[in-house]
C-alpha positions in Angstrom: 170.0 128.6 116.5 173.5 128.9 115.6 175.0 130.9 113.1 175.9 127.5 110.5 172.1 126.8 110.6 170.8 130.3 109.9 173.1 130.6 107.4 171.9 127.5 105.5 168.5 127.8 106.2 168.5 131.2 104.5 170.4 129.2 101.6 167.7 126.0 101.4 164.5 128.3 102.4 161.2 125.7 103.1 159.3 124.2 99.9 156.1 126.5 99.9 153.0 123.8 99.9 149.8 124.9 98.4 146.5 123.5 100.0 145.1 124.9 96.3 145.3 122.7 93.3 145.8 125.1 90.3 143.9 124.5 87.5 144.9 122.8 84.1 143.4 123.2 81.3 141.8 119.8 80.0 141.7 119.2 75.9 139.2 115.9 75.8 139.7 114.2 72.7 136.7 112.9 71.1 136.1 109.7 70.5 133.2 107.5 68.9 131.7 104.4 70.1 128.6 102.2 71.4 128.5 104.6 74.9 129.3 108.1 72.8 126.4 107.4 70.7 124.2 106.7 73.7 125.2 110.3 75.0 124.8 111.9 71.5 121.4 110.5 71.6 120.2 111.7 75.0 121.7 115.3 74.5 119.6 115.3 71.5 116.3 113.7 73.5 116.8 116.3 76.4 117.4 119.2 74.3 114.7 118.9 72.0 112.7 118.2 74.9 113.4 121.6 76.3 113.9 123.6 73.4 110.6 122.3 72.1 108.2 121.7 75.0 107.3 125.7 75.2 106.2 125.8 71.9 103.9 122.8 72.1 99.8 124.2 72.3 97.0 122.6 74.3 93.8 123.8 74.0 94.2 126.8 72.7 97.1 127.4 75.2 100.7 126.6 75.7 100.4 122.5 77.0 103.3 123.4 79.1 103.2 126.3 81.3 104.0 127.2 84.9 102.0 130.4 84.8 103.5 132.5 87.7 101.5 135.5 87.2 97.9 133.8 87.2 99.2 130.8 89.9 98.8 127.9 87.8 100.6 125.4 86.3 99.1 124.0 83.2 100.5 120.6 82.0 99.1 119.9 78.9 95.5 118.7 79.9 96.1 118.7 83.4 95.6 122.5 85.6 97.4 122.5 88.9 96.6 125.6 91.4 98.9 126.3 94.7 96.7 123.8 96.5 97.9 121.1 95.0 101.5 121.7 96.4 101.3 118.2 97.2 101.6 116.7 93.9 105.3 118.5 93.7 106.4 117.1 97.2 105.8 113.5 95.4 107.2 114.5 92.2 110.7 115.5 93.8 110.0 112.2 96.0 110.1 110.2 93.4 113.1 111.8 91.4 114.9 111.4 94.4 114.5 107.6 94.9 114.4 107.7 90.7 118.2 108.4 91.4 119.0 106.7 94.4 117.8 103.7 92.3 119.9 104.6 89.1 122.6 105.1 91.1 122.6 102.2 93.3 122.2 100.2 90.0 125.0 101.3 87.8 126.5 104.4 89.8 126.6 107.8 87.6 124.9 106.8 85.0 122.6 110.7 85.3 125.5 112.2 85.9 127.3 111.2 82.1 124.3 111.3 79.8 121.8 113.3 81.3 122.6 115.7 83.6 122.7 119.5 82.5 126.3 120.6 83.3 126.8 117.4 80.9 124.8 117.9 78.3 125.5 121.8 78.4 129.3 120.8 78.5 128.9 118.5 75.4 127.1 121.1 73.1 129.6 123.6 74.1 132.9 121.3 73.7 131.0 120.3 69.9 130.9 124.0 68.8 134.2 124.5 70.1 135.8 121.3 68.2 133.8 122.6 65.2 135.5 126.1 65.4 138.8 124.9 66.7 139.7 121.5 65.2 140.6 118.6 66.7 142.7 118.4 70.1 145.7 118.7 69.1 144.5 121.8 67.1 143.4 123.4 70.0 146.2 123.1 72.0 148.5 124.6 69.2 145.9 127.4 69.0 146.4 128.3 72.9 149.7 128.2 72.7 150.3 130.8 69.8 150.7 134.1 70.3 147.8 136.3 69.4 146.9 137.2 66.5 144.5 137.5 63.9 143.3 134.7 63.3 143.3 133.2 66.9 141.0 136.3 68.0 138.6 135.2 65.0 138.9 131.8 65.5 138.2 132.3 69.6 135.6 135.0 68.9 133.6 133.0 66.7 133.5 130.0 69.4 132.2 132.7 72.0 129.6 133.9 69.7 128.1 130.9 68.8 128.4 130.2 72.8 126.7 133.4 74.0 123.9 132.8 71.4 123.4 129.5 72.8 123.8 130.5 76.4 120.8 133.3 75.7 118.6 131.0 73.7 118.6 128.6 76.7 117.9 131.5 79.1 115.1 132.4 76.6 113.6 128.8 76.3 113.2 128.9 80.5 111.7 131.8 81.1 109.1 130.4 78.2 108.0 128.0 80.9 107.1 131.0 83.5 105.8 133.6 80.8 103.6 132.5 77.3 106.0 132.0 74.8 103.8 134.1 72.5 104.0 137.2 75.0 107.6 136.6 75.7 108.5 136.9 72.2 106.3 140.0 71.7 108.0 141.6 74.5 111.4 141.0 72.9 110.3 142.3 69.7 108.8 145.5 71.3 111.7 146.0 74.1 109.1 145.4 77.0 110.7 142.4 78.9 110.2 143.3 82.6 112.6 143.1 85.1 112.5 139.3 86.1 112.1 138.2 82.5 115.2 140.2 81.7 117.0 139.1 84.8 115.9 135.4 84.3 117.2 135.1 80.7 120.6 136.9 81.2 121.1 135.0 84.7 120.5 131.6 83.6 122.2 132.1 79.9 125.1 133.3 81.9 125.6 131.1 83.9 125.3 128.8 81.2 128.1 130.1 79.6 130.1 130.4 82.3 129.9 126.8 83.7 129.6 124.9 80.0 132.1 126.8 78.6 135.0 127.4 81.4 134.3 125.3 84.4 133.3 122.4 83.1 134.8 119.7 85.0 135.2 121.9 88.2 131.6 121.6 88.7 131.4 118.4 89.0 134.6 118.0 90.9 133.8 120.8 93.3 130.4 122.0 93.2 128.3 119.4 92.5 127.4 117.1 95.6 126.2 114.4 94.3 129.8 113.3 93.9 130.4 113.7 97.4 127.9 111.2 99.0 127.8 109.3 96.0 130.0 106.7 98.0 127.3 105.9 100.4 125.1 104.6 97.2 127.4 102.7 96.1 127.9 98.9 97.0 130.4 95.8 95.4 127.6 95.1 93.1 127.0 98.7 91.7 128.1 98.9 88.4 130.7 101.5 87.8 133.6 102.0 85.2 136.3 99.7 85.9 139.6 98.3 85.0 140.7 95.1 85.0 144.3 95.7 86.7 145.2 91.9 86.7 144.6 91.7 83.2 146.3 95.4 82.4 149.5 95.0 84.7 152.0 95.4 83.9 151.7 98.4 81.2 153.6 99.4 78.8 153.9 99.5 74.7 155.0 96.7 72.8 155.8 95.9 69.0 154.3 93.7 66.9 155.4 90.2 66.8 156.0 90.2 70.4 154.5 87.4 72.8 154.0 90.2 75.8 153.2 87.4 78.5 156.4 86.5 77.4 158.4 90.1 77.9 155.5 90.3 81.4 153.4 92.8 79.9 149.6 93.1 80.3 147.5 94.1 78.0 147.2 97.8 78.8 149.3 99.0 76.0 149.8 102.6 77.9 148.9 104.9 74.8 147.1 107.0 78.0 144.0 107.7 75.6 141.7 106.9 78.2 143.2 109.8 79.8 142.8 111.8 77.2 139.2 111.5 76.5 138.2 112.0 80.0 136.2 115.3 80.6 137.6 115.3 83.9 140.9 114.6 83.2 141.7 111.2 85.7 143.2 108.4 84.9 140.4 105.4 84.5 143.7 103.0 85.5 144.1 104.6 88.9 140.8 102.9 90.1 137.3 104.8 91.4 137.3 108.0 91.5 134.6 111.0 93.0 135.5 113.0 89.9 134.4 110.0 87.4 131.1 110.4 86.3 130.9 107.3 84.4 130.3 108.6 80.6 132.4 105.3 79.3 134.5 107.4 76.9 137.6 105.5 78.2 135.7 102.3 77.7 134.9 103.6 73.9 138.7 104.4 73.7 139.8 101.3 74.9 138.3 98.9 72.9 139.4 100.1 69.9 142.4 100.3 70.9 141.8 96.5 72.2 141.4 96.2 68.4 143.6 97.8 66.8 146.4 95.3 68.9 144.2 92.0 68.2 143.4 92.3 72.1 140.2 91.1 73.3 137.9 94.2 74.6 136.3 94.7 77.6 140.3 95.9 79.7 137.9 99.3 80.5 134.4 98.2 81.0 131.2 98.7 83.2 131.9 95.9 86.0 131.4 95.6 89.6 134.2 95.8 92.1 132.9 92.3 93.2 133.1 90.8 89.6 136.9 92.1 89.3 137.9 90.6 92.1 135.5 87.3 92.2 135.9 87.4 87.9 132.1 87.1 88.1 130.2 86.4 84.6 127.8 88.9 82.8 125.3 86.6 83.9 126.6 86.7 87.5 126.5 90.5 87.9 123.4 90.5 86.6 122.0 88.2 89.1 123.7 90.4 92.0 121.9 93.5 90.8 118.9 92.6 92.4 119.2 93.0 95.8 117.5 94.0 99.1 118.4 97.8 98.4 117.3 97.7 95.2 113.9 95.9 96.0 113.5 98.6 98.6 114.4 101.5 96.4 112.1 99.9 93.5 109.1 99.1 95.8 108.7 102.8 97.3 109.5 104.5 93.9 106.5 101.9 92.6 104.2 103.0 95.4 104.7 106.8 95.6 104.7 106.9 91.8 101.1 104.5 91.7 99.5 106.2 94.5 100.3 109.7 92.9 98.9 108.7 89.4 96.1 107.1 91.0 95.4 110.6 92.9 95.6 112.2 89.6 93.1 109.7 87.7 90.9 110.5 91.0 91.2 113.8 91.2 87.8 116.0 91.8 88.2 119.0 89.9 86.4 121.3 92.2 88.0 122.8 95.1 85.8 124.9 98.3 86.5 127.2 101.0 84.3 128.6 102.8 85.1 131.4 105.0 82.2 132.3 107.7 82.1 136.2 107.9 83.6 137.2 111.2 82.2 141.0 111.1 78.6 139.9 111.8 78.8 136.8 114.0 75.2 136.0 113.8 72.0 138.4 113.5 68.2 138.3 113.3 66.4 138.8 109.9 63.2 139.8 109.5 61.3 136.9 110.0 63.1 136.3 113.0 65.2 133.5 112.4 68.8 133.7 112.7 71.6 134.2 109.7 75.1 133.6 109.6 76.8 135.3 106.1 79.4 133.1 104.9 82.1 133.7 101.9 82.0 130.7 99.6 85.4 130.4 96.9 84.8 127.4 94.6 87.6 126.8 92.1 86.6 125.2 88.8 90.1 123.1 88.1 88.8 121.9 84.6 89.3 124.3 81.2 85.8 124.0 80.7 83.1 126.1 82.5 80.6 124.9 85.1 77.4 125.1 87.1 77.5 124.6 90.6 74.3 123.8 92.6 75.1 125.0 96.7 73.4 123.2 99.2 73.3 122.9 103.4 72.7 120.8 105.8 73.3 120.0 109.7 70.4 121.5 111.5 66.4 121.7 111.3 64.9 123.3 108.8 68.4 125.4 107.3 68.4 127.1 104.0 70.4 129.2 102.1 68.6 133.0 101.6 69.3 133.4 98.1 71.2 131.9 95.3 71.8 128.3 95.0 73.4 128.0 91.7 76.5 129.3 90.7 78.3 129.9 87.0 82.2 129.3 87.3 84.2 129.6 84.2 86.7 127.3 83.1 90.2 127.5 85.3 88.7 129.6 87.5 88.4 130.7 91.4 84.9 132.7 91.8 84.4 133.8 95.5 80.6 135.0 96.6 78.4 136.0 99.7 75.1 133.8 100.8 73.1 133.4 103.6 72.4 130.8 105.7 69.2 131.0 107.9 67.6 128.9 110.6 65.2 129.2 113.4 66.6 130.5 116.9 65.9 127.1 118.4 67.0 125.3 115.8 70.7 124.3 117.6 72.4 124.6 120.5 74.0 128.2 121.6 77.3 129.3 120.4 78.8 126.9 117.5 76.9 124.8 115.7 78.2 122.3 112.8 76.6 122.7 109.2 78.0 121.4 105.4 77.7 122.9 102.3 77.5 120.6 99.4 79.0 121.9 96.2 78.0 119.6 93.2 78.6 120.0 89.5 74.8 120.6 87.7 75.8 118.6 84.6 77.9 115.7 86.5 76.9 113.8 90.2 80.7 112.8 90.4 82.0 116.4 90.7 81.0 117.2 94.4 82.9 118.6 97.5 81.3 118.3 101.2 82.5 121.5 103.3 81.8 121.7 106.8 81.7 124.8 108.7 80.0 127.0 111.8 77.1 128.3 112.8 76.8 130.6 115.8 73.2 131.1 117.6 73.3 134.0 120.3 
C-alpha cells in the first residue's frame, strides 16, 4: 500500500457497522376506539379472572387449587391426583391447536388482547400515563434534568409498579399454597423458601418485562413471532393497509381535490406510528414485531374522519382481499378452509373425547402391589397364601366404603377383611390375604382379580388383575 493510500485511509477511517440495534425508547400514545375497548375489556376479564379465582371456595375449600404439597389439584368440584397426568397432556393439546386455529384465522389476535406480556404491558403503561401525563408529557419529563419533582413523579410510577408486580407474584403462589395459609404466613413472617422465592421471582420479572422491556419481548424473546409465518396464509386476517388507496402520502389543506394534486388518502400525520407498542410503521406492510392490537386501525379512522375520508385505509384484511379487493362477504367465505376444518375438527375431537372422559370418569383408583418378601407360604390349614398390598384412592370429597373381592382360581378367598372405610380425597394403602388350596392352579404364576366396588354405588368399581405364585 502506498504511502497516498495510508495516508488517506487514516484520514477517512471505515464506518463502524453494528450487528446490534440500540434500543429507543417508544412513548405509545393512547388512543380510544372499537378495538381499544375490546382490549380494555379482556385485560379486565383476564385480570379479574386471576386476581379473583384464588379466593373463590368450594366445599369448604379453595375451588381452585393446585395443591403441591398434598399432590392434588382441586378444580372446583373436580379432584385430580398425579395419575391423571393425562388430562394435562390434552389440556395443553388443545390450547395448542386453540392457537393454531386463532391464528390461522385472524393471525395475532392472543398476542394483542390476551396474552400476559400484553395485558401486563397495558396495566403498567395505564399507571404510568396516570402518573406521567400524556405522551408528549412524558417525553418532556425524560428529557429534563433531575430534579425534584421528576424523582417523585418517576418514584411514584415505580411504587405503584412494584406493588402491582408483588401482588401478582402473591396471587400465583395462591394457586400452589391455600390462600388462607399464604396470607397467615405473611402476617406472621413464615413464608418458606419457595413461597418467598415464587412471589419475588415471578413479581420481578413482572416488573422487569411490563415495565422496561415491553416490546423487546415480543420482538426478541417471544417465539411465537418467529414461526408465526408458517400459520399464516393469503386468507388470514391480519392488520393491513390498503397502499393503492394510501399512495401517494402526504398532508393536504382543505379545499383541495388530492386526486387532483395525486395524493392518496394517507394524510401522513404518522399517528399510527405513534400508537404502536412496538414502534413499526403499519404503512411498511407485515411485520414479525406486529402483534395485531388494531391501535393503528383505531387511529386511523378517526383520522379518516376528521378529513371526511372514508374509514377502513388501516383495517383487518387479507393479503388476498388487498390485492383481489375481495368484499367482507368474500373474506369471509375464504376463512373456511381445508386448514381450518382440520384445525377445528381435532380441537372438536380432543376437546369432546376429554369432557366425555371427565363425565365418565370412575372416581376410584387401585394398585395392588403383591408382597415380594414372602413369595408364597403355607398357612395352617395348609393351603397356600400370597400377601398382597392393596392402595385404593377415593377421588371424590366424600368418604366411602369399599367391598374387596377375588377371583381367578377354585375356591380363593381373601383371609380377612373385605370391607374397607376410605375418606373423602384420599389414598388408604392395606395388607390382606389371599388363600387357595395347593392344587388349586398351576405352579409358578397364576392370574387372579380383585374387584374393588363402592358399598353404597354398583357404578363405582375397578377390576385389578394380579399374580399368584404356587411353589
Amino acid at each position: 500500500m502506498s504511502q497516498p493510500e495510508i495516508s488517506q485511509q487514516q484520514q477517512n477511517p471505515p464506518e463502524k457497522v453494528s450487528f446490534y440495534e440500540k434500543r429507543k425508547n417508544i412513548y405509545a400514545k393512547g388512543v380510544r376506539g372499537i378495538f381499544d375497548n375490546w382490549r380494555i375489556a379482556l385485560v379486565v376479564f383476564t385480570q379479574l379472572l386471576f386476581y379473583v379465582t384464588p379466593w373463590l371456595q368450594w366445599n369448604d375449600r379453595q375451588a381452585f387449587l393446585l395443591h403441591l404439597v398434598e399432590r392434588k389439584f382441586y378444580i372446583f368440584g373436580l379432584v385430580f391426583w398425579p395419575q391423571d397426568v393425562i388430562y394435562l397432556a390434552a389440556l395443553l393439546i388443545v390450547s395448542a391447536y386453540g392457537l393454531f386455529l386463532v391464528t390461522a384465522i385472524a393471525g395475532r389476535l392472543f398476542c394483542g388482547y390476551a396474552c400476559p406480556q400484553t395485558v401486563y404491558t397495558q396495566m403498567f403503561m395505564w399507571i404510568e400515563n396516570w402518573v406521567e401525563g400524556s405522551r408528549n408529557d412524558r417525553i418532556k419529563l425524560d428529557k429534563a434534568p433531575l430534579n425534584a419533582r421528576k424523582i417523585r413523579i418517576k418514584g411514584t410510577k415505580h411504587l405503584l409498579w412494584g406493588l402491582l408486580s408483588l401482588w401478582t407474584g402473591f396471587t400465583l403462589v395462591c394457586y400452589f399454597t391455600p390462600v388462607t395459609e399464604l396470607m397467615e404466613s405473611v402476617r406472621t413472617n413464615n413464608l418458606s423458601g419457595w413461597e418467598t422465592f415464587w412471589i419475588f421471582f415471578y413479581g420481578g420479572f413482572t416488573y422487569l418485562m411490563a415495565g422496561f422491556m415491553r416490546e423487546q419481548v415480543c420482538k426478541h424473546m417471544c417465539p411465537y413471532a418467529r414461526f408465526q409465518s408458517v400459520m399464516f396464509d393469503p386468507d388470514t386476517l391480519i392488520i393491513t393497509y390498503d397502499p393503492e388507496r394510501g399512495e401517494t402520502r402526504g398532508a393536504r389543506k382543505k379545499g383541495i381535490d388530492a386526486k387532483a394534486a395525486g395524493l392518496g388518502d394517507c394524510v401522513d400525520c404518522d399517528l399510527c406510528v405513534q400508537v404502536c407498542p412496538t414502534g413499526i410503521d403499519i404503512r411498511n406492510g407485515l411485520q414479525y414485531e406486529c402483534i395485531g392490537c388494531a391501535a393503528c386501525i383505531d387511529v386511523c379512522d378517526q383520522v379518516m374522519d376528521k378529513v371526511g375520508l372514508p374509514r377502513g385505509l388501516v383495517r383487518y384484511s387479507t393479503e388476498a382481499a388487498v390485492a383481489k379487493h375481495l368484499t367482507r362477504k368474500e373474506i369471509l367465505a375464504h376463512v373456511v378452509r381445508p386448514r381450518i376444518l382440520l384445525y377445528t375438527a381435532i380441537l372438536i375431537l380432543i376437546s369432546f373425547i376429554t369432557a366425555w372422559s371427565l363425565v365418565h370418569r370412575i372416581p376410584l383408583k387401585v394398585d395392588i402391589i403383591r408382597d415380594r418378601s414372602t413369595l408364597a407360604r403355607e398357612a395352617d390349614d395348609g393351603r397356600i397364601e400370597n400377601v398382597y398390598m392393596l392402595q385404593i384412592m377415593n377421588t371424590e370429597e366424600r368418604a366411602r366404603r369399599y367391598k374387596v373381592t377375588v377371583d381367578g382360581l377354585p375356591d380363593v378367598e381373601i383371609d380377612g377383611a373385605t370391607e374397607v372405610d376410605v375418606p373423602a380425597a384420599t389414598l388408604q394403602s392395606f395388607n390382606t390375604v389371599v388363600r387357595v388350596q395347593p392344587d388349586a392352579g398351576k405352579k409358578g404364576a397364576n392370574q387372579i382379580h380383585f374387584g374393588i366396588v363402592a358399598m353404597d354405588n354398583d357404578d363405582i368399581k375397578v377390576r385389578e388383575k394380579a399374580s399368584f405364585l404356587l411353589p
